[in-house]
C-alpha positions in Angstrom: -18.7 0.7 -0.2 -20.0 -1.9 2.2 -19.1 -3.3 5.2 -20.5 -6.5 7.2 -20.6 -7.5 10.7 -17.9 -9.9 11.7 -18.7 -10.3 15.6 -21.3 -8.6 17.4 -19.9 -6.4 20.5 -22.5 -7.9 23.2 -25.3 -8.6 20.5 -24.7 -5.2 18.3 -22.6 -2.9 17.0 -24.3 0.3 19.1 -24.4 2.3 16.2 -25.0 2.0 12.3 -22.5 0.5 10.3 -21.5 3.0 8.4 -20.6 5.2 11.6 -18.6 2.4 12.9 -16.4 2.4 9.9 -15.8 6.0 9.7 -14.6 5.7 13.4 -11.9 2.9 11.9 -11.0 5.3 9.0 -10.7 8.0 11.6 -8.5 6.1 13.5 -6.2 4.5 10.8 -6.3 8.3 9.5 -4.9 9.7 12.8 -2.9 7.1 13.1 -1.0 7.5 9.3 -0.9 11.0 10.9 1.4 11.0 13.1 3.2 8.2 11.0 3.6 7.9 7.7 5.6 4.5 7.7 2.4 2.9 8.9 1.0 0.7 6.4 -2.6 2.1 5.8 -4.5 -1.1 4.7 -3.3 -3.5 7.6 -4.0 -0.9 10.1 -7.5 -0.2 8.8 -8.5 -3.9 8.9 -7.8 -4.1 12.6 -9.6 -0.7 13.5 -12.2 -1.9 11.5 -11.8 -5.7 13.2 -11.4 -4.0 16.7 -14.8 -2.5 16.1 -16.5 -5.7 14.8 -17.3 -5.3 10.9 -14.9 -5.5 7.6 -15.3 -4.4 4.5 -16.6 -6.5 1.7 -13.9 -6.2 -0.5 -10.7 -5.8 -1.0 -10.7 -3.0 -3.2 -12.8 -0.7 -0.8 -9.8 -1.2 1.8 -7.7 0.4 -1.2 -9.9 2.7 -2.4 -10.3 4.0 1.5 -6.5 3.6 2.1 -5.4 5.8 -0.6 -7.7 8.3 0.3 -6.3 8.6 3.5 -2.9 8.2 2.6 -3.7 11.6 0.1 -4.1 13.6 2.9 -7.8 13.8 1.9 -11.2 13.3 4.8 -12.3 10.2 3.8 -15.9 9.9 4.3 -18.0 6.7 4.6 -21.5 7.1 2.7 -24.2 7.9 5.0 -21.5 9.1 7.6 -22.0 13.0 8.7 -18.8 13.6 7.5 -18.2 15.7 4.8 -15.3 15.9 1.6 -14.5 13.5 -0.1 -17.4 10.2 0.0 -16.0 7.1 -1.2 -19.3 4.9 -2.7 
């Protein structure tokens, strides 16, 4: 899975790349949480816009989005999160 910076936040991100983008899952998964009509991919674009980067591809924004809408911890490679890595 990669992600790329879209607009720096006053010249950087403040932390790698790949913990920005498990913040965004996070989000979108706390956010799918507390309602499941929310539709998964759109709403982790803009967390993952909000915090300046998007994903290369189209297909990780799936793969991540069904993850998260399976009730699984999605977990960014090289994140300190641990389950289920999608990479």
């Amino acid at each position: 899975m990669r992600f790329e910076v879209v607009r720096d936040i006053d010249g950087e991100l403040g932390a790698p790349i790949e913990e920005v983008a498990q913040d965004a899952v996070d989000a979108t998964a706390g956010l799918y949480t507390s309602d499941a009509s929310l539709d998964v991919e759109e709403q982790l674009r803009i967390q993952l816009h909000a915090r300046g980067i998007a994903a290369v591809d189209e297909a990780s924004i799936s793969e991540l989005a069904h993850g998260i809408r399976s009730g699984h911890h999605v977990s960014i490679a090289g994140s300190d999160g641990p389950d289920v890595p999608l990479a």
